[in-house]
BABA-950242 format. One record per residue (C-alpha): residue in one letter; x, y, z. Coordinates in steps of 0.2 Angstrom, whole numbers, plus 5000, padded with zeros to 4 digits. Example, Ala and Ser with C-alpha at 12.3 -4.5 7.8 and 13.67 -1.06 7.14 Angstrom:
A506249785039 S506849955036 
# end
This chain:
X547355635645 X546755435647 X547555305640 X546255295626 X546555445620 X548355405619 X548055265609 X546855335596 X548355475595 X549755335591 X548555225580 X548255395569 X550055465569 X550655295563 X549355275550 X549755445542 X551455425542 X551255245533 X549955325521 X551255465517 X552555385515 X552055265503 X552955385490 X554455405481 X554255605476 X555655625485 X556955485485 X558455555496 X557255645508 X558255745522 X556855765535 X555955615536 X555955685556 X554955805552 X553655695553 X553355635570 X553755815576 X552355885568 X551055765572 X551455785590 X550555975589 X549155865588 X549055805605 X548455915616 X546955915602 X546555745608 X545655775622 X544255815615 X545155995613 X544156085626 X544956025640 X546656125635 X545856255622 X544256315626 X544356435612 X544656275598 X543056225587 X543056085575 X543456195561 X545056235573 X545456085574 X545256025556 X546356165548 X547756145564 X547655945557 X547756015539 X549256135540 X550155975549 X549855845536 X550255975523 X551956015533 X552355855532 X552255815514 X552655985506 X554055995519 X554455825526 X554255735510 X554755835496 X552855815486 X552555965476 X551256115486 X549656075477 X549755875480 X550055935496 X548756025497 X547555905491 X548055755499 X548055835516 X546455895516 X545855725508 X546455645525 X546155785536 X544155715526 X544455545531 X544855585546 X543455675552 X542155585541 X543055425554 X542655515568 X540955575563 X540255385561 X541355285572 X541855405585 X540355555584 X539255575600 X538055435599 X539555285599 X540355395612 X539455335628 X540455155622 X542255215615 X542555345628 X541355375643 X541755205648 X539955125649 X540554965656 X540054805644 X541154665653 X541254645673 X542854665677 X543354865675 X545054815670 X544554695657 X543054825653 X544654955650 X545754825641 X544054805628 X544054985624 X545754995620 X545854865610 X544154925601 X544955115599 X546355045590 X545854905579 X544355005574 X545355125567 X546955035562 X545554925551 X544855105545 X546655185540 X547154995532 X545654995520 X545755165514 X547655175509 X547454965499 X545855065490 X546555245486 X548455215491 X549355395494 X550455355477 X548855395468 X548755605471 X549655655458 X548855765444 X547955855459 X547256025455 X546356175461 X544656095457 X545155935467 X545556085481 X544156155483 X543156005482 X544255925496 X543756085506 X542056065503 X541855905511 X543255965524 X541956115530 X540255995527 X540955885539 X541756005552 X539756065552 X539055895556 X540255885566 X540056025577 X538156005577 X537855865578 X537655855599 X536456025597 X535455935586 X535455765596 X534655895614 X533755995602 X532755835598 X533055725613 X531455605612 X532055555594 X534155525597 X533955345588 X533255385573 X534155555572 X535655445575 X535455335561 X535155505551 X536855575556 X537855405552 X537155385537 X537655555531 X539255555536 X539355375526 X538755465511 X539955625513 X541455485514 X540655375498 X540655555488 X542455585493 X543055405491 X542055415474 X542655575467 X544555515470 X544355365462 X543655445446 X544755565447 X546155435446 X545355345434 X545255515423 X547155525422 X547455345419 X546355335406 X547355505401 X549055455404 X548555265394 X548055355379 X549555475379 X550655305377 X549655245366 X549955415355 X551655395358 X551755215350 X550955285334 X552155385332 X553555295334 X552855165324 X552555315310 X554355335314 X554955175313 X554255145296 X554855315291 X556555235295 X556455065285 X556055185271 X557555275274 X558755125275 X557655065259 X558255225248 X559955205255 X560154995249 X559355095232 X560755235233 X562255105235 X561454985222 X561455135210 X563155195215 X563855145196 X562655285190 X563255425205 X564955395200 X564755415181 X563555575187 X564955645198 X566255615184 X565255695174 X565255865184 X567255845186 X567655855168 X566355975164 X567356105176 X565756095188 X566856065204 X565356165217 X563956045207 X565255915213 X565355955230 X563355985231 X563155815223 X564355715234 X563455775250 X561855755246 X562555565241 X563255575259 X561855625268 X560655505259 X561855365261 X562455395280 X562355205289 X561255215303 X561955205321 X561455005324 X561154875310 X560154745318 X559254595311 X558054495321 X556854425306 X555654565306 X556154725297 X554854825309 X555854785323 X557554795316 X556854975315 X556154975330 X557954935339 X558955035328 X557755175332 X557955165351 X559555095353 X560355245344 X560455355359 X561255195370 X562555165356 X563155335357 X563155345375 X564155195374 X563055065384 X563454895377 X562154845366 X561954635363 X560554585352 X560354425348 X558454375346 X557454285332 X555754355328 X555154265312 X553754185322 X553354345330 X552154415314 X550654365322 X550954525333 X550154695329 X551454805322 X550654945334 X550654825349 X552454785345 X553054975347 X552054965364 X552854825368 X554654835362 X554655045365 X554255045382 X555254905389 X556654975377 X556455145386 X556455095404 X558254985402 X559055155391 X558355255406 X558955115419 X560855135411 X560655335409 X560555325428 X562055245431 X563955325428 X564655325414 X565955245421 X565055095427 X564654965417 X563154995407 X562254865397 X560654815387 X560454615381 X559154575370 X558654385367 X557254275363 X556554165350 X555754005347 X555253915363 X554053755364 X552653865356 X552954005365 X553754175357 X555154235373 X555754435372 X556954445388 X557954595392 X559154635402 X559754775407 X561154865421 X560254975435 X560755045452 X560154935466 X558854955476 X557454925465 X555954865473 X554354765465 X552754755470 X551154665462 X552554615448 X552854775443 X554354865449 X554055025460 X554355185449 X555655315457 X554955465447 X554255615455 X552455585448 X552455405453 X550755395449 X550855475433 X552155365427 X552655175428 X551155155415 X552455095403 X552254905412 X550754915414 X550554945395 X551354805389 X550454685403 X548854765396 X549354705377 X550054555383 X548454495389 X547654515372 X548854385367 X548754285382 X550554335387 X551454365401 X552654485409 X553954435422 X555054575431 X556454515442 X558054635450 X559354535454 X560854545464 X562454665455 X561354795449 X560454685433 X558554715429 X557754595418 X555954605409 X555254415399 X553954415390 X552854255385 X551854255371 X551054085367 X551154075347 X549354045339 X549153875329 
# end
């Protein structure tokens, strides 16, 4: 095996395991050597494969690379068989599909026969090293920043079997590819450009397909948030009407007694007893009183805060919201409810004998409307593009509650900052610039 070889092996065995582990399906993973030790089963393929095995064909060699990436995630990674699945056999597609234009039998003569392009052999050599590896590198690089690996979630059989479709198709070019090049060996250049140009279009298909496919279960996913608001907005005002009838009950209470004395003197003690619990139940005080200006979200926080009060997380609220009518009531439950969500699921995380907290504050500021909340959380939480990574098995399927409220934001020309800071303590702002 030559040295180019070798480096084309590296270059692919890092870029796989960069692409596959740019996940967080499995956060406390045991064999993340698993890995490496796979991958090397693919060397001796590397050498054009004939050389060791004789008896190996592309389609050998496509499944052998298949059943290696899937061992790595299923096994490796922790990510659930049918992701696996997929996502291997989409790499094991944009591997070959790669190989097929970049490294298929008309670039050969340059990237591995050695046809010499600069006088000096060892600079000749040092040219198609360099050429092997950036090539690729550039190749794996702009794949993962279009379709990153944290996007194959939701994958099912369909996606399968399309995945093998283009995995076979391209194994078949692949391996015909030289026949059809001698069987039509006064016309290599134009059956060249044929070849290339199908293999680019088999890799647009798959690169397409993906992206709608991701796009299908965004567009899903969104809308089931945006169900979810409704219904807690339904909820929330079903609330206020609730603490509405109980201010009605207690302002009436004169009458109950009168009512309930009533029933005593008549001898009626089980009417009594029916009487005073139904007064009871009607006139129970919510868990969390809150008063911020705006009855929707006094609702809004008693609604959602309930669960943390009674976990005993520390709940401060202390937030002014009279300027804040201009907001949609339904944009306020996306906004409010999913940020609320994430810090009660932050502090469910954490013991319950740490110290758990939720601080909410804002107001009036310049003409700007500020919502900040902060929150306890175990460390380790990283960010990227302003948005914190999600630690969910689905990752792709979740984490849209950020994106949510970035998405409402931007009707109002707001913003959303995200910062975890040192001693375990998340914290979301909002911005929302107050219309004159």
């Amino acid at each position: 095996m030559n040295l180019t070889w070798l480096f084309s092996f590296l270059t692919d065995s890092v870029s796989t395991l960069l692409y596959f582990r740019r996940t967080t399906y499995a956060p406390n993973r045991q064999r993340r050597w698993l890995g490496p030790v796979l991958l090397l089963l693919l060397l001796p393929f590397y050498n054009g494969g004939a050389i060791l095995f004789p008896f190996t064909s592309a389609v050998v060699r496509i499944t052998a690379r298949a059943t290696v990436y899937f061992g790595i995630l299923y096994f490796g990674e922790g990510v659930p068989p049918r992701v696996s699945a997929y996502a291997a056999l989409y790499w094991v597609s944009v591997y070959t599909l790669f190989q097929n234009i970049f490294f298929g039998p008309y670039l050969n003569p340059f990237f591995f026969e050695g046809t010499p392009i600069l006088s000096s052999p060892v600079w000749n050599q040092m040219l198609l090293y360099a050429s092997t590896v950036i090539i690729r590198a550039l190749y794996y690089a702009a794949i993962a920043a279009v379709l990153p690996f944290s996007g194959m979630a939701g994958a099912n059989l369909s996606n399968i079997g399309f995945s093998i479709a283009i995995c076979v198709i391209a194994s078949y070019t692949k391996t015909t590819g030289k026949d059809f090049t001698q069987d039509f060996a006064n016309t290599v250049v134009p059956f060249s450009a044929y070849y290339i140009m199908l293999n680019v279009a088999l890799l647009l298909l798959l690169l397409i397909y993906e992206y709608s496919r991701r796009h299908a279960l965004q567009a899903a996913a969104l809308q089931l948030r945006n169900t979810e608001a409704q219904a807690l907005l339904e909820s929330v005002r079903g609330r206020l009407h609730n603490e509405e009838s109980i201010r009605a009950l207690r302002h009436d209470l004169k009458n109950h007694t009168v009512a309930l004395q009533l029933l005593l003197e008549n001898g009626d003690i089980e009417g009594a007893i029916r009487y005073l619990g139904t007064f009871r139940e009607q006139a129970a005080v919510p868990l969390g009183i809150f008063h911020t200006g705006s009855d929707l979200l006094d609702g809004l926080l008693s609604q959602k805060l309930s669960p943390a009060l009674e976990q005993r997380i520390k709940v401060n609220v202390s937030i002014d919201f009279q300027q804040g009518a201009f907001i949609d009531p339904f944009d306020l439950c996306i906004l409010m409810g999913n940020v609320l969500d994430n810090a009660i699921e932050a502090c469910f995380k954490l013991p319950s004998s740490s110290e758990r907290f939720i601080n909410i504050n804002g107001g009036l500021s310049a003409n700007f409307l500020l919502i900040r909340i902060e929150n306890s959380c175990a460390g380790g939480v990283s960010i990227s593009n302003r948005l914190p990574h999600t630690t969910k098995a689905d990752a792709f399927l979740h984490g849209f509650g950020l994106r949510n409220i970035q998405q409402v934001l931007n009707r109002y020309d707001g913003n959303l900052t995200v910062s975890a800071e040192e001693g375990g303590r998340f914290v979301s702002t909002m911005l929302i610039p107050i219309p004159e």
